[in-house]
C-alpha positions in Angstrom: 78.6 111.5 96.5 81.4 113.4 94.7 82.3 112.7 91.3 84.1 114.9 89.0 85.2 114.5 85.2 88.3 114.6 84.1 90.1 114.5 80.9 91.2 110.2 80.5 94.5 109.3 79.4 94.4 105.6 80.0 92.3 103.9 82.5 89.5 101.6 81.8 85.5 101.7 83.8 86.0 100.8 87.2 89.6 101.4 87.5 91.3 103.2 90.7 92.8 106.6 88.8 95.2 109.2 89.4 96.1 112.5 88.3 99.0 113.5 85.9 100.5 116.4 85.5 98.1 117.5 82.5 95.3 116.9 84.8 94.1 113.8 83.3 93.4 110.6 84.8 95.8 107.9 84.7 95.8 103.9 86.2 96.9 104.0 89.9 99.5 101.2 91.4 100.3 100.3 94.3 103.5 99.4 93.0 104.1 103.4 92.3 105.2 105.6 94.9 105.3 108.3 92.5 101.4 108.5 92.4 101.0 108.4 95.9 99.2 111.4 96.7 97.8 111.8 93.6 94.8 109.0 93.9 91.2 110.5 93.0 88.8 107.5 92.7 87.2 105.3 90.9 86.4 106.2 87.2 82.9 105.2 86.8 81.3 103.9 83.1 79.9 107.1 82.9 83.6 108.9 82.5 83.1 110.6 85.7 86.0 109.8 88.8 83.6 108.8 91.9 86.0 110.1 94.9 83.9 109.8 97.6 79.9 107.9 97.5 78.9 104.5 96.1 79.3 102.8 92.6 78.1 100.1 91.0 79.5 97.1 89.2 77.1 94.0 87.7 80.5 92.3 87.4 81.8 92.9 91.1 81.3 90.0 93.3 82.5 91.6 96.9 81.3 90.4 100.5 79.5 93.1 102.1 81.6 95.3 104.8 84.7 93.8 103.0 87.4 96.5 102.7 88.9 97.2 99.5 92.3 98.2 98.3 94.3 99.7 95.1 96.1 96.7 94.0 98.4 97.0 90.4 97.4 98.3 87.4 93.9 100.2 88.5 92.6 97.1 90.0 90.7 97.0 93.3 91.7 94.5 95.5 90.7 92.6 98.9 94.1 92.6 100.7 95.7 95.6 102.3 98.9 95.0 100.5 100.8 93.1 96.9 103.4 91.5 95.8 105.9 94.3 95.4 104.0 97.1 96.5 105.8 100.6 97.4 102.5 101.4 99.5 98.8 100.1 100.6 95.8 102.1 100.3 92.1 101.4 101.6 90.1 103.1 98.7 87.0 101.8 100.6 84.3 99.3 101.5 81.7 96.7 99.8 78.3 97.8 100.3 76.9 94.5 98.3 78.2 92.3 96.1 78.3 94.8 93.3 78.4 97.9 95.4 81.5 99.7 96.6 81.4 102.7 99.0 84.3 104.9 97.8 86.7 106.9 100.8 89.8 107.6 99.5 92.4 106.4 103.1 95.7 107.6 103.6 98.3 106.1 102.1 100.7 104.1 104.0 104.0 103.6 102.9 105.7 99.7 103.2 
């Protein structure tokens, strides 16, 4: 796995984060087309942004094999695309029910 640490500006454990410009991470959207190429990961409990491997959630309650999207507001979400959305983008896949493998997709503009 990959995970690197960044300086955090606003995002919560087990968010989907981007980058700003002063290299810190921010909440992703889907709903912002501005941050479309700038989507790292997951930001793990630990502080560190998982970009690529596996990270675990108690909380998470996913079907295994069930892909996994950047919804609004950092969330990650079940369904390819939201309400609104400028864009949809597979972050990755449920390995178990508290399990995500992460693998950032491309981005797909709607």
């Amino acid at each position: 796995s990959l995970n690197v640490v960044f300086t955090n500006n606003s995002a919560g454990a087990y968010k989907i984060v981007a980058l700003n410009a002063n290299a810190e991470t921010i909440v992703a959207s889907s709903l912002d087309i501005g941050i479309i190429d700038k989507i790292l990961g997951v930001l793990a409990n630990t502080g560190q942004t998982v970009t690529f491997g596996s990270i675990t959630n108690p909380s998470w309650t996913w079907t295994p094999e069930q892909s996994l999207y950047l919804g609004s507001s950092g969330d990650i979400v079940t369904t390819s695309t939201i309400d609104g959305a400028a864009f949809s983008l597979k972050i990755g896949y449920a390995i178990s029910a508290t399990k995500a493998f992460i693998k950032i997709g491309t981005p797909v503009v709607l």
